[in-house]
Wavefront OBJ file of the C-alpha trace (Angstrom):
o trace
v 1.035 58.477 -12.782
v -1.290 56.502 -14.994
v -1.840 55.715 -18.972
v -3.759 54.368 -20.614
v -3.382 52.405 -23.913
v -4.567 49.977 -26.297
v -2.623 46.449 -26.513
v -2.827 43.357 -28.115
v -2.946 39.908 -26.909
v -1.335 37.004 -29.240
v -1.828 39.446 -32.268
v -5.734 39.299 -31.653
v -7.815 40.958 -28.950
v -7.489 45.503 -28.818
v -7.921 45.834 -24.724
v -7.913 48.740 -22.719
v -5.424 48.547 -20.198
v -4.235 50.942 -17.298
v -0.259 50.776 -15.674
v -0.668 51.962 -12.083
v 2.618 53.293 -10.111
v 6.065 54.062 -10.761
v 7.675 50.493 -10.268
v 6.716 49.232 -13.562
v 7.978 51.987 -15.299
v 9.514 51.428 -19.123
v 6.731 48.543 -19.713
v 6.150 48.547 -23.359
v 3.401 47.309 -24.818
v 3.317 46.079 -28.019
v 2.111 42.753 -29.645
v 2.991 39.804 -28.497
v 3.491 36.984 -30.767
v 0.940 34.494 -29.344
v -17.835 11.877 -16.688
v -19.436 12.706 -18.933
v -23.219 14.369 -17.120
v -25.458 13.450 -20.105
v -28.512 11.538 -19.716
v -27.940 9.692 -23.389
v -26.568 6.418 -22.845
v -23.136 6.618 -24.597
v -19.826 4.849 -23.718
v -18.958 3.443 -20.331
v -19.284 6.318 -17.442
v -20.863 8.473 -19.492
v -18.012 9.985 -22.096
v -18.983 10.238 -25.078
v -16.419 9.072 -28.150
v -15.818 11.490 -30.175
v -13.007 14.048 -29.948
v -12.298 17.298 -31.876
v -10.477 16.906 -35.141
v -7.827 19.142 -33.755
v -7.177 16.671 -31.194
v -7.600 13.927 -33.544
v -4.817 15.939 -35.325
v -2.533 15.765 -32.256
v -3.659 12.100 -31.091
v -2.464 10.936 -35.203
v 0.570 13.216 -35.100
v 1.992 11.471 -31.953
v 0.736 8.099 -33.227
v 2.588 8.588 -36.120
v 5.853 10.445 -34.650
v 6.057 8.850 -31.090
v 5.547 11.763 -29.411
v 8.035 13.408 -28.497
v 8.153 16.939 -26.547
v 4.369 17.168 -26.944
v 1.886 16.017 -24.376
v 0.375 13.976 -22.007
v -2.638 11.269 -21.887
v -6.090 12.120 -21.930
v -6.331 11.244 -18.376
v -3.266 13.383 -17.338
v -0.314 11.177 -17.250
v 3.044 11.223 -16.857
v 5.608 13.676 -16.219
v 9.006 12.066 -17.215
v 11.410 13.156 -19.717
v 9.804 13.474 -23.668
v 10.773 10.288 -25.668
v 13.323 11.036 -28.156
v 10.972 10.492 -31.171
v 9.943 8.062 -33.777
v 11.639 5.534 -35.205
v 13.617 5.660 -38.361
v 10.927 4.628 -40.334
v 9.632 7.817 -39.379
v 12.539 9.442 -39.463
v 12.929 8.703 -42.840
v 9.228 9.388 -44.044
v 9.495 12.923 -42.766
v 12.819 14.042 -43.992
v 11.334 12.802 -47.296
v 8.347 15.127 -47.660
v 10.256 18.149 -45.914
v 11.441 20.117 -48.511
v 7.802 19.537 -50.306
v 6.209 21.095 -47.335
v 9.010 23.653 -46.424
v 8.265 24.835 -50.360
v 4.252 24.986 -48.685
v 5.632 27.491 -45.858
v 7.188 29.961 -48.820
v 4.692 32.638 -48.027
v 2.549 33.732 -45.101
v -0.903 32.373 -46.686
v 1.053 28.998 -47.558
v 1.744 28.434 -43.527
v -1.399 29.377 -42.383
v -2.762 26.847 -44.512
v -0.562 23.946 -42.929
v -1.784 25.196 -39.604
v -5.212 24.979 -40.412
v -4.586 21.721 -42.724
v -3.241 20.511 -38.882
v -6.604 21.782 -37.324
v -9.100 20.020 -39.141
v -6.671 16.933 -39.254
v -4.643 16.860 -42.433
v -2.030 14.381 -43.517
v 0.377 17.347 -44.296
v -0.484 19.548 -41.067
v 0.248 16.395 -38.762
v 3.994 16.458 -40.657
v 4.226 19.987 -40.431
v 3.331 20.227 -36.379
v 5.827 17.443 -35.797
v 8.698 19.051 -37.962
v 7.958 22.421 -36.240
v 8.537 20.412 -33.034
v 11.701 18.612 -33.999
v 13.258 22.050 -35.250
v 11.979 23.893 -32.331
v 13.807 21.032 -30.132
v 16.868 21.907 -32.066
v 17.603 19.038 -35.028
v 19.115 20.623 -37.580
v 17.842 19.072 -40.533
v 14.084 20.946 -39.768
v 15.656 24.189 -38.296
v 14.514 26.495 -41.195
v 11.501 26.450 -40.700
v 11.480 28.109 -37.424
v 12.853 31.208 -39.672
v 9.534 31.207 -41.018
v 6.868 33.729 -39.696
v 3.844 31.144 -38.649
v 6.036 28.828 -37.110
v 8.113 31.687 -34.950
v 4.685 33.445 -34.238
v 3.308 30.013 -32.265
v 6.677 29.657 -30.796
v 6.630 33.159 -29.223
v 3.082 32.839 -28.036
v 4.266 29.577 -25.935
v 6.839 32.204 -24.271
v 3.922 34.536 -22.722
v 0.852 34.720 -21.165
v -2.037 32.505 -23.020
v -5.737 33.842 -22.825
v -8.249 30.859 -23.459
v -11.058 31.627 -25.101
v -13.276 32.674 -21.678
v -16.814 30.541 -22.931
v -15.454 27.067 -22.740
v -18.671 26.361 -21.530
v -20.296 22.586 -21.072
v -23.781 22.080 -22.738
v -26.689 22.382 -20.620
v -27.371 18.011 -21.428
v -24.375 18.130 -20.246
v -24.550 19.520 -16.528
v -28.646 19.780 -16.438
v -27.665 21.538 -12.393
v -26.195 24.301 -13.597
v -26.575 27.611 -12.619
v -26.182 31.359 -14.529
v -23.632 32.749 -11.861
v -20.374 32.308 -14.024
v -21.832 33.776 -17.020
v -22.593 36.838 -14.853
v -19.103 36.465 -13.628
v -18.151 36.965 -17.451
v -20.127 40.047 -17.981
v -17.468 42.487 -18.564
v -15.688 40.067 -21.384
v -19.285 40.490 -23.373
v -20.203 36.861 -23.584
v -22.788 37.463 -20.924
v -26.456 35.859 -22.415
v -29.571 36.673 -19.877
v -30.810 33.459 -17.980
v -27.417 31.609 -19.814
v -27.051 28.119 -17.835
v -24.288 26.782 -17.506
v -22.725 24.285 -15.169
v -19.131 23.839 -15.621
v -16.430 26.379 -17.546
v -13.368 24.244 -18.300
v -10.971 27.318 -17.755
v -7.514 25.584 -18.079
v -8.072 22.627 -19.843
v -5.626 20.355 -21.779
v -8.116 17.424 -21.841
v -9.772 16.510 -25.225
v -13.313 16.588 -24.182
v -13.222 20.569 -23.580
v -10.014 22.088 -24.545
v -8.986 25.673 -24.336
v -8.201 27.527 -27.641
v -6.585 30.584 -28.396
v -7.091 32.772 -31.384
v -4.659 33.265 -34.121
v -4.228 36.306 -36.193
v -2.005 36.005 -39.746
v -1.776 36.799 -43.185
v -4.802 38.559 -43.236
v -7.082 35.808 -41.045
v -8.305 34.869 -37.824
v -8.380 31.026 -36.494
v -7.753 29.446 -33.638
v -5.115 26.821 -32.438
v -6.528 24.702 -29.694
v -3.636 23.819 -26.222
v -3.271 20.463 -27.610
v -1.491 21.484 -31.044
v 0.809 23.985 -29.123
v 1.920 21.167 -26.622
v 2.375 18.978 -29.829
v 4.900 21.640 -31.152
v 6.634 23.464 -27.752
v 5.503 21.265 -24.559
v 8.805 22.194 -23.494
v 8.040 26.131 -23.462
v 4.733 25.520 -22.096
v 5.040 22.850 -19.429
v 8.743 22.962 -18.713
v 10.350 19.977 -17.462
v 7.378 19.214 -16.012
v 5.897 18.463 -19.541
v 3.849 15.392 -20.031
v 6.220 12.533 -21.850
v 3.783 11.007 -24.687
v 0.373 9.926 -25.550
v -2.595 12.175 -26.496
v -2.891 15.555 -24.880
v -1.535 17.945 -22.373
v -1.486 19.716 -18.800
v -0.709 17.979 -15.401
v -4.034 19.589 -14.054
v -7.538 21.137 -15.001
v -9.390 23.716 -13.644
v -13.324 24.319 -13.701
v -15.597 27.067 -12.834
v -18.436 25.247 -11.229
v -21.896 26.288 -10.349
v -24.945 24.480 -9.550
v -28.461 25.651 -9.770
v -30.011 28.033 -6.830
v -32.339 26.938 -4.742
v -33.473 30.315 -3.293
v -36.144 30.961 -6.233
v -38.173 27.609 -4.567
v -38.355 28.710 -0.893
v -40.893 31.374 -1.326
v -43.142 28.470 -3.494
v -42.039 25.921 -0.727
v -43.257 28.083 2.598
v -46.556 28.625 0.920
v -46.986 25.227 0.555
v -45.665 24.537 4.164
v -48.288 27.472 5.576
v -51.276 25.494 3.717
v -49.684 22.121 5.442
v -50.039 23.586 8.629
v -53.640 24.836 8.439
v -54.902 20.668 8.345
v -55.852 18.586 10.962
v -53.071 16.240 10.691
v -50.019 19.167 11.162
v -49.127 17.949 14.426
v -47.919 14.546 13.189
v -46.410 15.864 10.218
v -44.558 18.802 12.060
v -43.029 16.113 14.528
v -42.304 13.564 11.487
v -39.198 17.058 10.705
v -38.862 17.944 14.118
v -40.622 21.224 13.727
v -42.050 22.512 17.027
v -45.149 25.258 16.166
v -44.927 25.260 12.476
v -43.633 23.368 9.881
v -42.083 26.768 8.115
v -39.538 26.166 10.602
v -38.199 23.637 7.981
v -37.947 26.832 5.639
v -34.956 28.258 7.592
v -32.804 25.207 7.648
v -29.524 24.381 5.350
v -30.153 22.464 2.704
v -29.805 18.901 3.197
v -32.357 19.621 6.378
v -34.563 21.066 3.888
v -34.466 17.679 1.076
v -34.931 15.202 4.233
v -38.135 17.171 5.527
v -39.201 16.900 2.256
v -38.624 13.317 1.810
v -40.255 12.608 5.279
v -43.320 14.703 4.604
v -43.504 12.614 1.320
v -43.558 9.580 3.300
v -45.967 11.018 5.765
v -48.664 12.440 3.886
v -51.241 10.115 3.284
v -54.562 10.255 0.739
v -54.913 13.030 -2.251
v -54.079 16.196 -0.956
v -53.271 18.681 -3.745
v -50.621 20.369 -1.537
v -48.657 16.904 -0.915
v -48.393 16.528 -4.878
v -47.029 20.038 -5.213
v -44.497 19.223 -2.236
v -43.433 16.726 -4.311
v -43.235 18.425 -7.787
v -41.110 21.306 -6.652
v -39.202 18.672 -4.452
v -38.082 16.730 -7.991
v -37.088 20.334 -9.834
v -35.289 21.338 -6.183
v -33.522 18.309 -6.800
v -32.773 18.861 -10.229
v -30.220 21.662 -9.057
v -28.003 19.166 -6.676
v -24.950 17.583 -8.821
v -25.431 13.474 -8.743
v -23.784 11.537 -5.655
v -20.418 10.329 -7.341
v -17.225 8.852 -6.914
v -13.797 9.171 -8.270
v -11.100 5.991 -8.683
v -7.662 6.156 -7.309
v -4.675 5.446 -9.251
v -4.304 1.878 -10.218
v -7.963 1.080 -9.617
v -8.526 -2.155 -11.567
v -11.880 -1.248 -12.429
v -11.133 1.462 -14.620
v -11.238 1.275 -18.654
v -8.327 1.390 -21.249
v -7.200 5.239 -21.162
v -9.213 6.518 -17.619
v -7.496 7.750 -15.435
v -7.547 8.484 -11.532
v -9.432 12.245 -10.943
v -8.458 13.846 -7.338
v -9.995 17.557 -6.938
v -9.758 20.466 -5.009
v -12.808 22.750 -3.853
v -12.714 26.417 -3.392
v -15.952 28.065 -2.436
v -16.373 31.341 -4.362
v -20.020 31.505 -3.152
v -22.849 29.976 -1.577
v -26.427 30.793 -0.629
v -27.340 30.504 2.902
v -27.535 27.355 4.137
v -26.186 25.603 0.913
v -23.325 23.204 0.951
v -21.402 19.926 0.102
v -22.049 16.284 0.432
v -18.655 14.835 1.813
v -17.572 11.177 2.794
v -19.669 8.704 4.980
v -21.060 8.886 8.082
v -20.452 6.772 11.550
v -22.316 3.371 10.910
v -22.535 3.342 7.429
v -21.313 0.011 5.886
v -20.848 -1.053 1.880
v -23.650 -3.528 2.746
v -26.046 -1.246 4.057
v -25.729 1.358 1.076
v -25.431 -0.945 -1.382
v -29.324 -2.256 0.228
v -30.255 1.546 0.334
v -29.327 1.166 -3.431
v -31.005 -1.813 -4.354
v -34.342 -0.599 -2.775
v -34.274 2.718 -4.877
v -33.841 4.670 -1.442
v -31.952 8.255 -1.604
v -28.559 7.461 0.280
v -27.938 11.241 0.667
v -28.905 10.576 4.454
v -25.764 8.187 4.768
v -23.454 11.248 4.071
v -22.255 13.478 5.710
v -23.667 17.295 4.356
v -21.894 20.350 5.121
v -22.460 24.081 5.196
v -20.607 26.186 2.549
v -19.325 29.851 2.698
v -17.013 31.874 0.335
v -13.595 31.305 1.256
v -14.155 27.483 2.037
v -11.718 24.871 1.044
v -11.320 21.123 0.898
v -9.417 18.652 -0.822
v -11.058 15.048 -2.150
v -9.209 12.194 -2.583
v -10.179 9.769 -5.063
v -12.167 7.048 -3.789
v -14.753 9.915 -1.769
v -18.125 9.208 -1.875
v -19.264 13.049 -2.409
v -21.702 15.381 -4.082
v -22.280 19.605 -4.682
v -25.462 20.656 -3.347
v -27.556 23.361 -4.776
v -26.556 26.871 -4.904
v -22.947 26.878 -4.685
v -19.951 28.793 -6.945
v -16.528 27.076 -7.146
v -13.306 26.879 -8.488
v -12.195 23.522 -8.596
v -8.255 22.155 -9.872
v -8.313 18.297 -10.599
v -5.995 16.058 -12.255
v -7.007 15.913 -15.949
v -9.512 13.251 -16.311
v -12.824 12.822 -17.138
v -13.611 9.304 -14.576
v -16.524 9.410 -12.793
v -18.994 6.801 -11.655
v -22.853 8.151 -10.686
v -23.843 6.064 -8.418
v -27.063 8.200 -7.324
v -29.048 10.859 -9.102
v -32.100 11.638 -7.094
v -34.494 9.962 -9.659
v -33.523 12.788 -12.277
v -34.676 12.089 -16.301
v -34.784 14.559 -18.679
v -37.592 15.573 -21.018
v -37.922 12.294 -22.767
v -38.605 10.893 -19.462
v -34.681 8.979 -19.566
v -32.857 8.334 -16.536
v -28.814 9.157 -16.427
v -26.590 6.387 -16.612
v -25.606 5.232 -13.162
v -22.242 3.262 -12.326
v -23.173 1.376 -9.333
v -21.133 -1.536 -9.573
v -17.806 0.608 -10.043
v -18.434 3.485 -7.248
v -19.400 0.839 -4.647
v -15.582 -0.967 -5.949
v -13.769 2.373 -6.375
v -15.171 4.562 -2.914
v -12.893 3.851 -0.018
v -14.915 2.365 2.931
v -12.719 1.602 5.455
v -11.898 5.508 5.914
v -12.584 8.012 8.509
v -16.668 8.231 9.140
v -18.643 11.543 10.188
v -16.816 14.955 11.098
v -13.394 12.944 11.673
v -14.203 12.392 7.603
v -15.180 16.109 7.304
v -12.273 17.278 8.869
v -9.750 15.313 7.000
v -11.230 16.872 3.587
v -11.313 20.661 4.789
v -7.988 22.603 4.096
v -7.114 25.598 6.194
v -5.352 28.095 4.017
v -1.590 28.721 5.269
v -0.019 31.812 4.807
v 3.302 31.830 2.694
v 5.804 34.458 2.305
v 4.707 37.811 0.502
v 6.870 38.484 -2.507
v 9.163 40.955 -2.387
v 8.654 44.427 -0.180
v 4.881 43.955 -1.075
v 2.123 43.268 1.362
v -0.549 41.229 -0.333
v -1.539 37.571 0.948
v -0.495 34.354 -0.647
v -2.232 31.457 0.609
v -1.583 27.830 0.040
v -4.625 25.948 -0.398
v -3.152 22.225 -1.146
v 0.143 21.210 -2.454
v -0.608 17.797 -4.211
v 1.730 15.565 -6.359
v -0.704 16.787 -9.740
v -0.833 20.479 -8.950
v -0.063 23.103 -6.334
v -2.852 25.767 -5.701
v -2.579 29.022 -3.701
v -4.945 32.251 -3.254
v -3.834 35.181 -4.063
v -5.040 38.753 -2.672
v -4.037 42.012 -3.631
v -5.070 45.460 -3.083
v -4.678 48.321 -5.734
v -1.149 48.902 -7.112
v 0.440 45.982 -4.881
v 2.289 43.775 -7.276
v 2.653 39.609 -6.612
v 6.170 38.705 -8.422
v 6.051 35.082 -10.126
v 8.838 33.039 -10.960
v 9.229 30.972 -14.305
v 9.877 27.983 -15.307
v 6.587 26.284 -13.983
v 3.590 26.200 -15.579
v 0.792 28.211 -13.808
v -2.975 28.992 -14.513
v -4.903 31.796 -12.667
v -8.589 32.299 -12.501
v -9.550 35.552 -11.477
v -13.039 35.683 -9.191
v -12.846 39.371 -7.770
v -11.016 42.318 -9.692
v -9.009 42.363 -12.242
v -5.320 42.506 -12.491
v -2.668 42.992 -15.309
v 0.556 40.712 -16.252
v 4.140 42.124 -17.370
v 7.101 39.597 -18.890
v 10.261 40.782 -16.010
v 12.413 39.928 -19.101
v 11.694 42.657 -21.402
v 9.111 44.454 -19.256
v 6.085 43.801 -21.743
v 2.871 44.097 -20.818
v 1.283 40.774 -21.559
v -2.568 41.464 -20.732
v -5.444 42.634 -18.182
v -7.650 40.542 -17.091
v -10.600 40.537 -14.886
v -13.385 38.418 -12.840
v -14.430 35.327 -14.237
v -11.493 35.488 -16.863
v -8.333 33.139 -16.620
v -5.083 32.832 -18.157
v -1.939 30.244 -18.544
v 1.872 31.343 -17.628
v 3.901 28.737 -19.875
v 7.211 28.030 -18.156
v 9.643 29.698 -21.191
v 7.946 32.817 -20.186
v 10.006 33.188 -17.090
v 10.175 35.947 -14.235
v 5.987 37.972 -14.077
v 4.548 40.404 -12.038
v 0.539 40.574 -11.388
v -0.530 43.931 -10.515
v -4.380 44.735 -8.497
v -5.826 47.391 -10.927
v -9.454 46.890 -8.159
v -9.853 47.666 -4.637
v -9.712 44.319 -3.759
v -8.167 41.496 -6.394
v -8.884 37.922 -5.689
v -7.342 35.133 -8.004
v -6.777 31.261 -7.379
v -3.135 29.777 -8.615
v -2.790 26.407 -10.231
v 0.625 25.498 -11.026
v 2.359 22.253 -12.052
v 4.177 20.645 -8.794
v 7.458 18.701 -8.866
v 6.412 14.517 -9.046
l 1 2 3 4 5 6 7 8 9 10 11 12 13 14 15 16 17 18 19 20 21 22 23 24 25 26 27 28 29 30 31 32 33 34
l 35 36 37 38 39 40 41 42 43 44 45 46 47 48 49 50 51 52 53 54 55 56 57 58 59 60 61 62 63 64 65 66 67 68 69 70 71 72 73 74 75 76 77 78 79 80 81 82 83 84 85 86 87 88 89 90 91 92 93 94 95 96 97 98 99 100 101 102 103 104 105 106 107 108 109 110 111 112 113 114 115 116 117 118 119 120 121 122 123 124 125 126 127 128 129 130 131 132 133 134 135 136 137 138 139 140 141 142 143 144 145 146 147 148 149 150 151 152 153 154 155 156 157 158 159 160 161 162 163 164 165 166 167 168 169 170 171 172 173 174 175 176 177 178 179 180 181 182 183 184 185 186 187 188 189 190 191 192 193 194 195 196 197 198 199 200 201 202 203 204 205 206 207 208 209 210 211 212 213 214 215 216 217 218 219 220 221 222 223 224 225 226 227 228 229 230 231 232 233 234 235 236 237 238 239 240 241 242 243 244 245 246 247 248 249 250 251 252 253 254 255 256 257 258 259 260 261 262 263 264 265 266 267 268 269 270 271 272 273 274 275 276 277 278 279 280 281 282 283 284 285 286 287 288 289 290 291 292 293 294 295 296 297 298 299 300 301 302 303 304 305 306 307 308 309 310 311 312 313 314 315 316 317 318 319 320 321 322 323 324 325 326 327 328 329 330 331 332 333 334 335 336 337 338 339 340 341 342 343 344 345 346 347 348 349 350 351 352 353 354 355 356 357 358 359 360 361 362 363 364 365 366 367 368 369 370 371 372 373 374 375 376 377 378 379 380 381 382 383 384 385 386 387 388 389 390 391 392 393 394 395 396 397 398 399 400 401 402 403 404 405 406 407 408 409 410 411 412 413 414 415 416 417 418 419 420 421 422 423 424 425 426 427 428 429 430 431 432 433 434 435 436 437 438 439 440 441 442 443 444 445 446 447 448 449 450 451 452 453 454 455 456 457 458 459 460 461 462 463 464 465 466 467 468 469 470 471 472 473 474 475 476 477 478 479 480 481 482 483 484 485 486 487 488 489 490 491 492 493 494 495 496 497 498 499 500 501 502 503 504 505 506 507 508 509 510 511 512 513 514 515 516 517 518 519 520 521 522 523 524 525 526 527 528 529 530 531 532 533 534 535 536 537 538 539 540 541 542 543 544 545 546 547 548 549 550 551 552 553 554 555 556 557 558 559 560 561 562 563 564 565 566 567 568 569 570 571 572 573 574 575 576 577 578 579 580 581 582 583 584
């Protein structure tokens, strides 16, 4: 049997939802109480400064209050036990203004207004988040004021699913490669914009640069509270004992859509060019400079790396003013202009890196790819630090030193810090990292923006921070790719879990269910999932509430304090990727 109904999520968002199949009968719904790409040249790798105020809010509050149960460092540090709190000083301070400010929570309007004093980085909302913490951690002194409405509201959202707002989008000056696949991916949550680029969606994000937020509904308003100022109050319900110990933010891990520019609108432009090539006198020489046998349109049917080093050898080649050799090279440079820089990431305890970095290993899953588009991955046999770093110093593209391989949809690999590595053109991924923000550019194909302005480059610290005594050529290749490995299906149910990598930041798996078949989740972890084909719902085991539906190119979080879930497939086919916190 099947109904249909009208829920809300966190108090906010009316969504149509259908319950498939007998198991989950007695659900009831109800609401639930909810390196830096930029060609300007700003601070060292590319980040800029500035936070939000909200996270200025949680940064001061923790400055202030030592902590406690709330989160992490920007770049995604520890996971020991919370500090105990501030000193007595502090101690002091705050038990001085809290019956001023419990007077300030006497009526619904009163608390919102310390919430959103805490948003926009008020004295009295940085005292307010860190008394809600202390009496949500069970001193006694604070306890009343989880009695009040506000404060119980943000608790009980911390004990069920989270939706992020789904645009967390990076500017275009931002990631100038991207693409207007995820976007499309979106369509069905209505932020979808025609021709919309946009390079990177930070879809569970506790890091300051793009954090997720989550709308609030009370007394008559709508706001939103950004991951940061929950951690600050309930890491504990969110992260578990997993939960970051101190400093400024949140979340063991991260997790981007990612999707650079296609290169398929070019070919047409490029085989015209190649057919008028191979009408001169001189095509002989030029087709053997590629290794093109009758025509140099073979070049057209090549992957994509293939495809850039014709073009830079026919660039070489061609000699005098031919019209068609400077159009090779114009749609060459905007071809280009698609590929993500040639980068690097440090390992932990690099001594290069800056006061508050922070080592960044990722993870790759290929969602899609056009034909013959793929990754740059690790160094190949040969290749020494000196002779790069010449290839470098001579303004030479060192793309030919690495080693470029063919993407499909399903495709995983795994990349260490310290691996020389870039994403080529036309390619759709969901990638988990640790939460940082360190990366050092140390080639960018020549790219400037409209001004004419060159990216910043970090040669001196990718040539210390990439790993060169590791394997070379497909050895290298091979060590990166993952092979998915099954793992048990949960419960009498038949869908596929697949592990993808099981790292000390994060644990991810694919998940793939048909219509009706149910995946059961455990609690007390933190998980995210990103959803890339279908759409599925979520039900609390506890109480048997239906917490949301969700669909393609939508994610959401699973705090820890929400315990035992079930995911239901409401497509044919349901496709999701799993992030969860993993043990240190």
């Amino acid at each position: 049997m099947r109904s249909t109904m009208n829920f809300t999520i966190g108090g906010n968002t009316p969504i149509q939802s259908q319950l498939l199949g007998p198991s989950l009968n007695g659900i009831k719904v109800g609401v639930m109480d909810p390196s830096f790409d930029s060609f300007s040249a700003v601070a060292r790798c590319g980040r800029e400064s500035e936070f939000s105020a909200s996270t200025i809010c949680a940064i001061s509050a923790f400055a202030r209050f030592g902590g406690g149960s709330g989160a992490g460092s920007v770049s995604g540090g520890g996971r020991g036990s919370p500090p105990s709190g501030g000193g007595s000083g502090d101690d002091a301070r705050l038990r001085k203004r809290f019956p001023a400010l419990l007077d300030r929570t006497a009526t619904p309007e009163k608390e919102l207004d310390l919430l959103e004093d805490a948003i926009t980085g008020g004295e009295d909302g940085f005292s307010w988040m860190e008394m809600v913490r202390r009496a949500a951690a069970g001193e006694p002194y604070y306890a009343s004021l989880m009695g009040r409405p506000l404060a119980k509201k943000l608790f009980e959202m911390t004990r069920g699913v989270l939706v992020p707002s789904p645009d967390n989008f990076t500017p275009e000056e931002r990631t100038p490669w991207g693409g207007t696949i995820i976007p499309q991916m979106k369509m069905g949550l209505r932020i979808w914009a025609k021709g919309l680029v946009v390079g990177e969606s930070w879809e569970i994000s506790g890091h300051p640069r793009f954090p997720n937020s989550f709308a609030v509904e009370y007394a008559g308003k709508r706001t939103t509270v950004e991951v940061a100022q929950l951690a600050a109050m309930f890491s504990r319900n969110l992260y578990g004992p997993l939960a970051p110990s101190n400093e400024i933010t949140s979340m063991p891990f991260l997790v981007k859509l990612l999707n650079s520019g296609s290169w398929s609108e070019y070919i047409p432009e490029f085989m015209k060019i190649l057919g008028e090539l191979d009408d001169m006198p001189k095509s002989g020489a030029w087709r053997g400079a590629v290794g093109a046998t009758s025509s140099l349109q073979e070049l057209g049917g090549r992957n994509y790396d293939d495809i850039h080093q014709g073009m830079l050898a026919l660039e070489r080649e061609i000699k005098g003013d031919i019209p068609q050799a400077a159009e090779l090279r114009d749609l060459h440079r905007r071809m280009l202009a698609k590929n993500l820089s040639v980068q690097v990431h440090p390992r932990s305890g690099f001594k290069g890196m800056a006061p508050g970095e922070h080592s960044k290993t990722e993870a790759w899953i290929i969602v899609d790819a056009e034909e013959g588009a793929g990754l740059y991955l690790g160094l190949k046999e040969g290749v020494t630090k000196e002779r790069f770093a010449a290839a470098l110093n001579s303004g030479d593209d060192v793309t030919r030193f690495l080693n470029f391989v063919p993407v499909c949809a399903g495709d995983v690999f795994f990349i260490p810090a310290g691996t020389i590595h870039a994403i080529g053109a036309g390619v759709l991924l969901v990638e988990p990292q640790e939460t940082s923000e360190t990366t050092y550019r140390v080639f960018d194909y020549g790219r400037v923006d409209d001004m004419g302005r060159p990216r910043q480059l970090h040669v001196d610290q990718a040539m210390a921070a990439t790993i060169w005594d590791g394997p070379r050529g497909p050895a290298a290749v091979s060590a990166l790719r993952r092979m998915p490995e099954p793992v048990a299906s949960s419960g009498d149910n038949v869908q596929m879990a697949e592990r993808l990598f099981d790292e000390p930041f994060a644990r991810g798996e694919r998940l793939r269910m048909t219509r009706g078949e149910v995946f059961e989740g455990e609690g007390g972890v933190f998980r995210g999932y990103t959803v890339i084909e279908g759409a599925v719902s979520v039900v609390r085991k506890s109480d048997s509430t239906l917490q949301g539906e969700f669909r393609k190119g939508q994610s959401f979080m699973v705090p820890a304090a929400m315990g035992d879930f079930a995911i239901r497939g409401l497509s044919g086919r349901n496709v999701m990727i799993e992030t969860s916190a993993a043990a240190s």
